[in-house]
C-alpha positions as a LaTeX table, in Angstrom:
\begin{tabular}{lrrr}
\hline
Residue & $x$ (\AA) & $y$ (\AA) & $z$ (\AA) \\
\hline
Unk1 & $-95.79$ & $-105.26$ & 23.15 \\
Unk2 & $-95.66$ & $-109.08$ & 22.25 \\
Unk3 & $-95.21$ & $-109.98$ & 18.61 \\
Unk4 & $-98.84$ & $-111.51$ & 18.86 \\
Unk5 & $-100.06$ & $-107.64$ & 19.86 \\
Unk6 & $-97.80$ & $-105.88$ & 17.09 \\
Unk7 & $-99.98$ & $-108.34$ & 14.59 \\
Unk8 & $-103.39$ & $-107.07$ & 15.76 \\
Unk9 & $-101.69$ & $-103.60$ & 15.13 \\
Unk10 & $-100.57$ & $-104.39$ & 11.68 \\
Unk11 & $-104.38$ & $-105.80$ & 11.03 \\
Unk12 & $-106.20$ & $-103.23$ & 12.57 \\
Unk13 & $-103.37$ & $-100.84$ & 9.89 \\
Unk14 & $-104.78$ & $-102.50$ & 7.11 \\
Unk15 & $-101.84$ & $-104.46$ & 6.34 \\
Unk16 & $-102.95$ & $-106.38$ & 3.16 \\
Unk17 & $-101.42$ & $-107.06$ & $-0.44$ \\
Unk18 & $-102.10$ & $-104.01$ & $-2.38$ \\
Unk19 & $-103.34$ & $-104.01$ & $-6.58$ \\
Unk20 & $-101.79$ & $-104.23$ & $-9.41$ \\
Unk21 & $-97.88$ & $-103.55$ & $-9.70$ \\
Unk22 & $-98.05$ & $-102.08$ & $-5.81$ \\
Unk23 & $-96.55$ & $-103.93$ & $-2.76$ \\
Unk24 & $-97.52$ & $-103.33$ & 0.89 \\
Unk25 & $-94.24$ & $-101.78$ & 2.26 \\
Unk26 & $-94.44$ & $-104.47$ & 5.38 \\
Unk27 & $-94.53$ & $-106.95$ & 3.66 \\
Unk28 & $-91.71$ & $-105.85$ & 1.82 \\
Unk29 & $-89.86$ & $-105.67$ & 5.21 \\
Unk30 & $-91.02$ & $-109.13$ & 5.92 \\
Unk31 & $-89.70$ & $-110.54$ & 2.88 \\
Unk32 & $-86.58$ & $-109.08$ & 3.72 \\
Unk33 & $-86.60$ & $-110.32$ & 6.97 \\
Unk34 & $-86.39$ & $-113.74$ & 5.25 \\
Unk35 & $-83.69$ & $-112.85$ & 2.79 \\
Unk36 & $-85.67$ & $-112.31$ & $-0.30$ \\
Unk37 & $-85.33$ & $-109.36$ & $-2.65$ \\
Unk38 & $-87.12$ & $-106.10$ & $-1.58$ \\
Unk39 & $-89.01$ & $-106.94$ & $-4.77$ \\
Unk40 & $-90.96$ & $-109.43$ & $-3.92$ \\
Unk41 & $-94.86$ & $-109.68$ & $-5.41$ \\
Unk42 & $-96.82$ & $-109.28$ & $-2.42$ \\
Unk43 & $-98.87$ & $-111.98$ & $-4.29$ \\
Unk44 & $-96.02$ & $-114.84$ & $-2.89$ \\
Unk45 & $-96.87$ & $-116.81$ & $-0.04$ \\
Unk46 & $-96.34$ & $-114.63$ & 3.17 \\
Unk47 & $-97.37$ & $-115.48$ & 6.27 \\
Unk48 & $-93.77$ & $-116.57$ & 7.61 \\
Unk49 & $-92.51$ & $-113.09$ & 7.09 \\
Unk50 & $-95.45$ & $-111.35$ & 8.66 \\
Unk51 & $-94.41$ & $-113.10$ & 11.52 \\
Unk52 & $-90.46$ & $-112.61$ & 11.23 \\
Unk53 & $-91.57$ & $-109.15$ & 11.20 \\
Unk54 & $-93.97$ & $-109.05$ & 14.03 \\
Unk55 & $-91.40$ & $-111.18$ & 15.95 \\
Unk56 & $-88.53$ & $-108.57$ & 15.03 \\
Unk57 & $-90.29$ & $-105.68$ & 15.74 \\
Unk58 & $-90.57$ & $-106.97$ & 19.07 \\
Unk59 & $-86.80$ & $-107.94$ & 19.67 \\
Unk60 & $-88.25$ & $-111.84$ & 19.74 \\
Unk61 & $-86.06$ & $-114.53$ & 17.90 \\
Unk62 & $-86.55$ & $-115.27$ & 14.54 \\
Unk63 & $-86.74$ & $-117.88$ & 12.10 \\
Unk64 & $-85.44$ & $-115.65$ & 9.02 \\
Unk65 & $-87.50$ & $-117.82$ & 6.53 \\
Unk66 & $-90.26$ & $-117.55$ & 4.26 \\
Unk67 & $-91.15$ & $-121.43$ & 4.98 \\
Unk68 & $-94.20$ & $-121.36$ & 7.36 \\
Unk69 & $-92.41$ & $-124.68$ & 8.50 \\
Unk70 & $-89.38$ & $-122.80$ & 9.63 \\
Unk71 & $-91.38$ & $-122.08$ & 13.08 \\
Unk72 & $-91.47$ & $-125.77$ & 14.09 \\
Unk73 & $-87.55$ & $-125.29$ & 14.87 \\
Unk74 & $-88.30$ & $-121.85$ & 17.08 \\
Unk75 & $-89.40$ & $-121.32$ & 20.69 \\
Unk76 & $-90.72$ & $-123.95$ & 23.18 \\
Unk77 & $-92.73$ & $-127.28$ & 21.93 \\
Unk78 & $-96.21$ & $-127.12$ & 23.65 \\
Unk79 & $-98.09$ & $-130.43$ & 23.84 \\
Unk80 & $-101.24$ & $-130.94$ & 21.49 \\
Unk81 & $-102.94$ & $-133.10$ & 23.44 \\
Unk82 & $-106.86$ & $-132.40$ & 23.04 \\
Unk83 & $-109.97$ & $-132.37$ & 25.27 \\
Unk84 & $-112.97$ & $-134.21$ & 24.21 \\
Unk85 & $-114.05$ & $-131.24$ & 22.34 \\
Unk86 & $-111.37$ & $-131.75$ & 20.18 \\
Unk87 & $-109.30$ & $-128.34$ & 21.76 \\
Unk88 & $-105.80$ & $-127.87$ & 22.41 \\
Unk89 & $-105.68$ & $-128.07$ & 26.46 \\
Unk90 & $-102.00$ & $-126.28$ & 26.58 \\
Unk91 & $-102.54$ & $-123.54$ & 23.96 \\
Unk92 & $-102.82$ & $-119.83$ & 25.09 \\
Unk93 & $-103.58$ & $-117.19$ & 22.84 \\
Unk94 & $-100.22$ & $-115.75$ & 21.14 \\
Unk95 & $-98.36$ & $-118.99$ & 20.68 \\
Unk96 & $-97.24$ & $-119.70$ & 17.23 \\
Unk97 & $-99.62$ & $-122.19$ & 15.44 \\
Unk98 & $-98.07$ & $-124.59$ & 12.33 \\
Unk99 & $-100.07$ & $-126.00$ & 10.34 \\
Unk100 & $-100.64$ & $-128.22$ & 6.86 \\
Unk101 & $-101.84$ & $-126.59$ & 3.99 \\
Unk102 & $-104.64$ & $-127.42$ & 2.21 \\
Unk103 & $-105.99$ & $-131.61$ & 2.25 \\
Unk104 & $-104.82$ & $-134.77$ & 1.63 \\
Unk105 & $-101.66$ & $-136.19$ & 3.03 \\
Unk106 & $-98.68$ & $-133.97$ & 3.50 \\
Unk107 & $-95.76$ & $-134.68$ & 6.03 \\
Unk108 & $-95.33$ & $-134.54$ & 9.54 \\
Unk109 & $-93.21$ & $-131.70$ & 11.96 \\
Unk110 & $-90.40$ & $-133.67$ & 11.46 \\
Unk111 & $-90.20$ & $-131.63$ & 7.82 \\
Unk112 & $-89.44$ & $-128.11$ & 8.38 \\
Unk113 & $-88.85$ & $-127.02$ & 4.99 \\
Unk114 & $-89.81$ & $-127.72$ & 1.02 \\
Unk115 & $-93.27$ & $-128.77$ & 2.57 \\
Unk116 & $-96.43$ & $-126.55$ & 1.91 \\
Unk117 & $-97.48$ & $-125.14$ & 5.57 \\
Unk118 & $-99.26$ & $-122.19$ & 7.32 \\
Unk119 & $-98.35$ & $-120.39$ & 10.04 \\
Unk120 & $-99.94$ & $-117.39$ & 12.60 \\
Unk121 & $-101.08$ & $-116.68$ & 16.02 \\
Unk122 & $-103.02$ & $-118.80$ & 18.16 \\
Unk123 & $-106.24$ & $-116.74$ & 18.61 \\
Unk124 & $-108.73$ & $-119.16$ & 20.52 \\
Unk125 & $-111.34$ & $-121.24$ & 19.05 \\
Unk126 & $-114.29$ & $-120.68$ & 16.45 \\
Unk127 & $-118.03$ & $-122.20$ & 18.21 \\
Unk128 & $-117.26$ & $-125.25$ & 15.50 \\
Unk129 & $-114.24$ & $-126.08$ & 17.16 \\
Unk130 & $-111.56$ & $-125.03$ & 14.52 \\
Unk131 & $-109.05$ & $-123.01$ & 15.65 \\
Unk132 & $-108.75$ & $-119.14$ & 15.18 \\
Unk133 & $-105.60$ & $-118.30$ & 13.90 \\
Unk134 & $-104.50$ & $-114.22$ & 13.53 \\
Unk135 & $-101.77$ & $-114.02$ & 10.96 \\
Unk136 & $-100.74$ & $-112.77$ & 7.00 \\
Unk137 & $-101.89$ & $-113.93$ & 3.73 \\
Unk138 & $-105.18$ & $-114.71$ & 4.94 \\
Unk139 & $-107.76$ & $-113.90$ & 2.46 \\
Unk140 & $-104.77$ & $-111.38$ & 1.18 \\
Unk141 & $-104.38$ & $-109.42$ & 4.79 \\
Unk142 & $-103.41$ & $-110.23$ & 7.76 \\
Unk143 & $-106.91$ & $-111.59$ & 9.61 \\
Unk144 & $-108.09$ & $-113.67$ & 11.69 \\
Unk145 & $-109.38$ & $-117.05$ & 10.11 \\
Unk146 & $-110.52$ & $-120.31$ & 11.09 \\
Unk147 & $-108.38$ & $-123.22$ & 10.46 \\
Unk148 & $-109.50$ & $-126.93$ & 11.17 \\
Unk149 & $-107.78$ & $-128.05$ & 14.03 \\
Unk150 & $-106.24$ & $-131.21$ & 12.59 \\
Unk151 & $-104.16$ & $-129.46$ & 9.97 \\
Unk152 & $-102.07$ & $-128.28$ & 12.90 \\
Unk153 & $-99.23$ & $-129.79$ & 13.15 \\
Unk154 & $-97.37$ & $-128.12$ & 15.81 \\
Unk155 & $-97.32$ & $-125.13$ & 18.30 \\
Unk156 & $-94.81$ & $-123.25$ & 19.61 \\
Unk157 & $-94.30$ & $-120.58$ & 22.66 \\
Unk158 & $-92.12$ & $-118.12$ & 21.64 \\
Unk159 & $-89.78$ & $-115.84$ & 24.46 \\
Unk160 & $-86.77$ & $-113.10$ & 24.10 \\
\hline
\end{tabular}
């Protein structure tokens, strides 16, 4: 199994934050992955560790960080050159998107850490052109959501 298959498994397990005092026990892991406490609020920002633990789980390098920016310094740089559409010509499903968080102006690639960020699984694109991205702390769960395409700001192939 890739780590981009072991992440549909963990959303099609209902891996989500959990109510109240409760934390999901994988995202526990996750956290742990990154070198946090094993009590962490499931509430924290945690898409990097979803995929540290997808990635582990897998025997695939990790970046050991809860920065979502951490992942520009992993795996092979893939070109984000676009077609006319507006779509990433290189990207396949399963590489590693980065991306900016929110709008307005936020650094480039070249900052890795202490820079808000995203990051998940390439999963195609959305009819609107954004792209689809499957990772953690999306809407609370690990999902798949639609990103715009120009917060990305780098992708990344990942191998043993």
């Amino acid at each position: 199994m890739t780590p981009y298959e072991r992440m549909k498994w963990m959303q099609r397990a209902g891996v989500r934050e959990l109510p109240h005092e409760k934390q999901h026990p994988a995202i526990q892991w996750g956290f742990m992955l990154c070198g946090l406490g094993p009590d962490q609020p499931d509430e924290l920002a945690w898409c990097s560790a979803s995929m540290n633990l997808a990635h582990a789980l897998e025997d695939y390098p990790i970046t050991g960080s809860a920065a979502a920016r951490s992942w520009l310094l992993l795996g092979t740089v893939i070109d984000m050159v676009r077609d006319a559409r507006g779509r990433f010509v290189q990207a396949q499903v399963g590489d590693v998107l980065i991306l900016k968080r929110g709008d307005g102006w936020q650094p480039g690639p070249e900052v890795t850490s202490g820079a808000p960020g995203h990051v998940a699984f390439f999963d195609g694109f959305h009819a609107d052109g954004r792209v689809l991205c499957l990772g953690g702390n999306q809407s609370n769960a690990i999902t798949q959501a639609p990103f715009p395409a120009e917060h990305v700001i780098g992708i990344r192939r990942m191998t043993r």
